[in-house]
C-alpha positions, -999 to +999 in steps of 0.1 A: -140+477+022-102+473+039-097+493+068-060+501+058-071+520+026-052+554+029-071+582+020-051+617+005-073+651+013-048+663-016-063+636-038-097+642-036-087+680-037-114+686-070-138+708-068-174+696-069-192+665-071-171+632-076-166+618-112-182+584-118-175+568-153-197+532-162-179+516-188-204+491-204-216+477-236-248+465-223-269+496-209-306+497-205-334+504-227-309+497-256-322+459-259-302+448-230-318+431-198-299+425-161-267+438-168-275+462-189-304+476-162-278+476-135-257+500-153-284+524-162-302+523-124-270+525-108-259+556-126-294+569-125-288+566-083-254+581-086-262+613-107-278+630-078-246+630-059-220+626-088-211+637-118-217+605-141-209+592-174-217+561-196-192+549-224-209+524-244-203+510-279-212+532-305-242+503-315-264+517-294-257+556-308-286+561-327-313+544-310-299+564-275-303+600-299-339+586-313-349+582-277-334+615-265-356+635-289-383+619-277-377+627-239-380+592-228-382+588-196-360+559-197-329+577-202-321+593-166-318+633-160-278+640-156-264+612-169-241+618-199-238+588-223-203+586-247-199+566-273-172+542-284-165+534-322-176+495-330-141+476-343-142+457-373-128+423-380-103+439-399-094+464-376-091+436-348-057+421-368-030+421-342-057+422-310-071+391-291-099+397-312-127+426-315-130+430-274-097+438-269-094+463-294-128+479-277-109+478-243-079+494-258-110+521-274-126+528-243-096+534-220-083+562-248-118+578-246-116+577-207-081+596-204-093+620-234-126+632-211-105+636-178-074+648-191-067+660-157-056+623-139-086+609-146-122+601-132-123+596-095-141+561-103-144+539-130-164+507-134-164+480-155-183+447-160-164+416-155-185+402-189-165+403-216-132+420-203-141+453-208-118+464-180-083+447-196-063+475-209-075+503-185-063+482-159-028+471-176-027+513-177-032+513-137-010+486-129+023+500-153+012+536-133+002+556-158-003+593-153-027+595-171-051+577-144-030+591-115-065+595-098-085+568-103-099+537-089-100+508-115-135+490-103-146+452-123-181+443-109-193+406-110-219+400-135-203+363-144-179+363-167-185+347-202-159+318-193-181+314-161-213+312-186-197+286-213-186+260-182-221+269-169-238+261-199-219+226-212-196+234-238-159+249-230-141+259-260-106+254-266-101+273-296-080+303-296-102+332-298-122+319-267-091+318-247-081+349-259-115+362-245-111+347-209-077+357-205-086+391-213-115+387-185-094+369-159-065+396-165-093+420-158-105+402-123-071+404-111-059+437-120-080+460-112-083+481-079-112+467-066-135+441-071-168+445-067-199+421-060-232+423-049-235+398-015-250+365-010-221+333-022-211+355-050-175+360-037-175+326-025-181+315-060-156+339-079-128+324-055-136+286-059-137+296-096-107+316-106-086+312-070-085+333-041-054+352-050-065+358-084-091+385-076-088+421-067-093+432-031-132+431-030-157+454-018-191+445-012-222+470-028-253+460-037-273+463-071-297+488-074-326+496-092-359+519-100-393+505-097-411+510-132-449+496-126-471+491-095-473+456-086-505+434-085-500+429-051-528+399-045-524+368-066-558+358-079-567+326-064-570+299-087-571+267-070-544+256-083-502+269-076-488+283-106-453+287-108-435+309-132-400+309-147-388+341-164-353+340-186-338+324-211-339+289-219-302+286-212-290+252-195-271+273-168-302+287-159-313+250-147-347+250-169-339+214-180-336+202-142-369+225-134-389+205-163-377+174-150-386+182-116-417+189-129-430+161-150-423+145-115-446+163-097-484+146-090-509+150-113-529+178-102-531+212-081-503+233-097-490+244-136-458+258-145-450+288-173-415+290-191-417+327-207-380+332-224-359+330-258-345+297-271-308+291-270-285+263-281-274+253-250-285+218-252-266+190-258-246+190-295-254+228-292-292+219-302-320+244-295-332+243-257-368+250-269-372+219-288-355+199-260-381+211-232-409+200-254-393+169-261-391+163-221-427+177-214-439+159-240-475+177-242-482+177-209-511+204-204-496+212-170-466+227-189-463+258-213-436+272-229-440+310-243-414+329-259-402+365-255-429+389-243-433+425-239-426+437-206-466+450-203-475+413-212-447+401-184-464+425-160-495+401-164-477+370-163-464+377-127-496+387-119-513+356-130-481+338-111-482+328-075-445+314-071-415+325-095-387+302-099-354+305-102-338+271-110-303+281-123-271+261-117-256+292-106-263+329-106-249+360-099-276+387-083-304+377-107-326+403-125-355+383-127-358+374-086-355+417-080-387+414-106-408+388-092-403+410-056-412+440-071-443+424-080-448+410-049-442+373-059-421+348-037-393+327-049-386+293-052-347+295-062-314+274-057-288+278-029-263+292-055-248+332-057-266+362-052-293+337-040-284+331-010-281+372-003-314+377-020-343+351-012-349+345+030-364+312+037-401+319+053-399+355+044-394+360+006-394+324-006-379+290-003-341+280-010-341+237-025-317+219-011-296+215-041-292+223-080-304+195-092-338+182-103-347+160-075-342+194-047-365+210-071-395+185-070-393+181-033-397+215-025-426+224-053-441+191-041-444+213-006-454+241-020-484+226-039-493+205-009-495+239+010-504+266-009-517+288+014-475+294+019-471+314-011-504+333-012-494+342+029-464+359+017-481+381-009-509+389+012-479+402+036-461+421+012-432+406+017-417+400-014-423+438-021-404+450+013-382+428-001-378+445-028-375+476-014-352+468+009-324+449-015-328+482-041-327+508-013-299+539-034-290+554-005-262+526+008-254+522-027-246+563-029-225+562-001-205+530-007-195+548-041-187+579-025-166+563+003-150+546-028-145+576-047-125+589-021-100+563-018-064+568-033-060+545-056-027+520-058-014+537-028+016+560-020+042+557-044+080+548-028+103+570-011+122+585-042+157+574-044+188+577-069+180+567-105+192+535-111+215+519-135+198+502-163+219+478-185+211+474-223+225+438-235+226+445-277+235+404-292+252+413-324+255+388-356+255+401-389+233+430-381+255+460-396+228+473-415+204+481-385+229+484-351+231+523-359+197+527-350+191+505-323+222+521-303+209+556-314+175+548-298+190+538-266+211+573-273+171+587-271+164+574-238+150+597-211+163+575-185+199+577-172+220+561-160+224+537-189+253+510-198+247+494-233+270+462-242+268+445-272+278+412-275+294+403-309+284+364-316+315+352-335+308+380-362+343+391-377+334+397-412+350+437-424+315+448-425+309+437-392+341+468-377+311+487-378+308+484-345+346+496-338+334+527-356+300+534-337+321+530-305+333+562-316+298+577-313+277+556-290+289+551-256+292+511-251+314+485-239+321+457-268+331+422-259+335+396-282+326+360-279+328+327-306+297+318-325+272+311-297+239+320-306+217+343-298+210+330-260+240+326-246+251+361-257+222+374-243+238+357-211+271+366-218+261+405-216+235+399-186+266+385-163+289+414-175+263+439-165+260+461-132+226+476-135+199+469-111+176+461-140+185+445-172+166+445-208+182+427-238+174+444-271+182+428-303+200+451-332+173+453-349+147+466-333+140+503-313+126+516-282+110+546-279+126+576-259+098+568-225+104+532-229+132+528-204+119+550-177+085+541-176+095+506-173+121+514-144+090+535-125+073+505-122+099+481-113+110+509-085+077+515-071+065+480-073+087+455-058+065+419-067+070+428-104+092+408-121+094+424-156+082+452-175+074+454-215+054+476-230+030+469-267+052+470-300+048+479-332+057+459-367+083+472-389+101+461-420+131+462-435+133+497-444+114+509-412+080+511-423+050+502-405+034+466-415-002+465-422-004+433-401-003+460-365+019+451-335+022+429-304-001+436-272+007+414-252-009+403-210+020+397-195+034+363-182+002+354-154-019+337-181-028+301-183-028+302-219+008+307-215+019+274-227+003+271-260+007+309-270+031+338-258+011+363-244+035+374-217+055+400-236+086+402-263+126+398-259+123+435-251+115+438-218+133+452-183+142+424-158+153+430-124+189+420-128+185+396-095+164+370-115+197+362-133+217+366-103+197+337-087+198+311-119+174+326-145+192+321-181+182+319-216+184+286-231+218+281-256+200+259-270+170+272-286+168+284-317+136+310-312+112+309-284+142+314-258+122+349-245+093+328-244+107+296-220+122+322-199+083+336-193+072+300-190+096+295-165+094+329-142+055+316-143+063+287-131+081+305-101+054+326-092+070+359-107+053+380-134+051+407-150+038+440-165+026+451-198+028+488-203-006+490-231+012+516-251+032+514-283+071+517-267+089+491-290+096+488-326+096+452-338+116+446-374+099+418-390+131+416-419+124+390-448+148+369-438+147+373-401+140+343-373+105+347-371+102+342-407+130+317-412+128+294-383+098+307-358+074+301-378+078+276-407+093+254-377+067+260-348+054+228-348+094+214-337+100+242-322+070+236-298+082+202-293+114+221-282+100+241-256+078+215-240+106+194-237+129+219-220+103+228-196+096+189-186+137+185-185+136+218-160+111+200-138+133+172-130+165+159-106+182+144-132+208+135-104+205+117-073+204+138-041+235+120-028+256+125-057 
């Protein structure tokens, strides 16, 4: 936790126990395993000293009433579950696919429970991206979570799992998906992981800077069974591996190991559901009994109750954890529990988790050959593993890494922090200038000039920039003069970019946003744009999410633009960084930044590619502040898209041009 955190005594001014939202659509008993049992034990710890909620998808609805009627003892006293509607494919159009949507779904249902500023806490899995648009609504400052704490917990993301596992996709809804996670990861107030290498990992992974401060808390959870504490000597070592046959989970390099191993004293147990993580994206299951190849030393089970798992570990004498890399593993807080030591890999939560000599054994490596040697030992002493049991020491264990009461107080101590810090000194409203680029666009300039009329922000210069249009339909613009407040300036057939820059260099504001004369922006727009650009300096721009309209104003069934802003890597094959609508800080064009003249469309978007490039991005406020006219015969349909495959061409090119000295240094 940073020592510089500021705390407010007027902040945490509620009355009563802190507010502690989980925001999760894996949760315990509803079918889900480690994740999902972290969620539910966690809150279950917390409800004692917190007021706590669960938002999950609304998939788990039923079953959670089913089990409430029956008083299951699963479901912890004091912990109120909410429930967020499923999205459909169809409802998705417009989103970066159904996950998004269900961020956007969650964060309404969190500011609609705490109307008042918000839960003290909120946490999130980094899985999935649950976090993305509750943490776009903290970073553009919105009221609405004036007093909370934006939390993301390491779980391993699923662009962590796909790289892990052997197969990286490329299409576009997978990068949709890990943008979405990674703008999550970054965003958020704190980032939170459980100890051991896991930090390490998430660093080497997605870069140092590319992470939210951290804060270190442990997992923790509720015993459910007493352990067999004795194995039952056999004469033999039996290892057990609980989990999925998943490659990440290194069951192919724990096989191999142990077809390698000598021909007697010892047998191994795979319990765990197929996946196709093998090569080609065949099933794992048949690959395993390819490699064991009958070997009576070797059996494979499937999923098993958790009565009939209680058994296996009792019939066990070492559990192994062989996996390529894990987070704070379930399975290794199980085999403690029941009193089991563990063989596992020097990888994640690990390395927090299993104490050479005292709980288990760490190999020397990930691969196959670490694995061998060190069951190899094992066998050759067994009296090791049955030492350690007869100890308890995987149980203390146990006890010790699940212990509530530092988890309590490091969510407390959390709880308590103000989040995003003191807002700036408050200083004279500055000027914003509106650059309106004008060509042909008499039918729709009324409006756009009467929603900057709407704006609660002020001060406000608009200029519009006539491109060369002089036809008599076009001295509508000598007659809205006469109503709108706006300087007019004329310049020869240009196109759209260097009007745009025309305008920019005319300006005096502080910040800038061009707005074609087509389109609207909302009354807030302007001023909630401005209060973050005020109150945080490293933000380059500000857009908010937009809505489709058509010719006549009407909403299109085909949704709106939401976009991430300009930090993604996805960047250069898709614009996700924001639309021409969006508020500069004026000194980005006063140091070189221009729209290309020579770009037919996709000039807002090379500008994003190149502030990227620089290091400066920007904000995307996730609500609906911008109209977007889609006309029938507008760019987009006209050139943007019919053309994208040039127009692609275009952009790369300009980019690579941009990148090089074209003349020598001593010219």
């Amino acid at each position: 936790m940073r020592e510089d955190t500021e705390v407010d005594a007027s902040f945490n001014a509620f009355m009563g126990d802190p507010r502690i939202v989980f925001v999760s659509r894996e949760v315990y008993p509803f079918g889900s395993a480690g994740l999902g049992n972290y969620v539910l034990f966690t809150a279950a710890a917390l409800a004692s000293v917190a007021e706590v909620t669960i938002l999950t998808t609304s998939m788990h609805e039923r079953r959670y009433h089913k089990l409430a009627a029956a008083g299951d003892p699963r479901l912890p006293q004091g912990v109120r579950f909410e429930f967020i509607a499923e999205p459909s494919e169809e409802e998705a159009a417009g989103w970066y696919g159904r996950l998004h949507l269900w961020s956007a779904r969650a964060y309404e249902r969190l500011v609609r429970l705490y109307p008042d500023g918000g839960p003290e806490l909120v946490e999130f899995p980094d899985y999935l991206g649950e976090a993305c648009v509750t943490a776009q609504a903290a970073q553009t400052r919105d009221s609405r979570l004036r007093n909370t704490l934006v939390c993301v917990r390491a779980y391993t993301t699923s662009e962590m799992c796909a790289v892990l596992d052997g197969h990286l996709p490329d299409d576009r809804d997978a990068r949709h998906l890990y943008e979405v996670e990674r703008f999550a990861l970054r965003h958020a107030d704190r980032f939170l992981w459980p100890g051991g290498d896991v930090l390490g990992a998430y660093q080497a992974f997605f870069g140092e800077h590319r992470l939210a401060p951290p804060t270190r808390i442990p997992h923790t959870v509720t015993p459910r069974a007493d352990p067999d504490l004795s194995p039952d000597p056999r004469g033999e070592l039996r290892f057990l591996y609980v989990g999925r046959l998943e490659r990440r989970k290194g069951v192919q390099n724990l096989v191999r190991a142990a077809t390698s191993l000598p021909e007697a004293g010892w047998s191994l147990t795979l319990v765990g559901g197929d996946t196709p993580t093998a090569p080609l994206g065949l099933s794992m299951r048949e690959q395993l009994e390819l490699m064991i190849a009958g070997d009576p030393r070797i059996r494979l089970l499937d999923r098993v109750p958790r009565d009939r798992l209680r058994d296996l570990y009792a019939g066990a004498d070492v559990c192994i954890s062989p996996s390529l890399w894990e987070c704070w593993p379930n399975t290794v807080l199980e085999s403690f529990e029941q009193n089991r030591p563990v063989l596992a890999t020097p990888v994640g939560g690990h390395l927090g988790m299993v104490e050479p000599g005292r709980n288990g054994w760490l190999t020397d490596g990930t691969g196959a050959d670490p694995l061998a040697d060190r069951m190899e030992r094992l066998i050759a002493s067994a009296e090791e593993p049955a030492a350690l049991s007869e100890a308890l020491a995987p149980r203390r264990s146990f006890e010790r890494h699940t212990d509530p009461e530092p988890v309590r107080e490091a969510y407390l101590a959390l709880s308590r922090e103000r989040p995003r810090g003191r807002p700036a000194k408050a200083r004279p409203a500055p000027l914003v200038s509106i650059v309106v680029p004008y060509h042909r666009m008499e039918r729709y300039v009324e409006q756009t000039l009467a929603s900057i009329a709407a704006q609660t922000h002020a001060p406000i210069e608009t200029i519009v920039v006539n491109d060369g249009s002089l036809r008599h339909a076009d001295q509508i613009l000598d007659e809205l003069a006469q109503r709108y407040e706006f300087s007019l300036v004329t310049q020869v057939n240009s196109g759209l970019g260097q009007a745009r820059n025309l305008g920019i260099e005319l300006s005096r504001g502080r910040y800038v946003l061009p707005l074609d004369p087509d389109d609207l922006i909302l009354p807030r727009f302007v001023e909630r744009c401005v209060d973050v650009l005020e109150q945080r300096p490293e933000v380059a721009y500000v857009t908010a999410w937009s809505e489709y309209m058509d010719d006549l104003g009407r909403p299109l069934g085909s949704g709106g633009y939401r976009p991430l802003g300009n930090a993604v890597a996805w960047l250069e094959r898709e614009n996700l960084a924001g639309s021409a609508m969006a508020l500069f800080r004026r000194r980005l064009f006063d140091r070189g930044l221009r729209y290309s003249p020579d770009l037919t469309s996709y000039e807002d978007w090379l500008m994003f590619r190149e502030l990227h490039a620089a290091g400066r991005h920007g904000h995307v406020i996730p609500e609906t502040l911008l109209r977007y006219r889609v006309r029938r015969g507008s760019m987009l349909r006209a050139v943007a898209i019919p053309g994208r495959k040039r127009l692609m061409g275009e952009l790369r090119a300009h980019a690579r041009e941009a990148e090089v000295a074209w003349t020598p240094s001593n010219a």
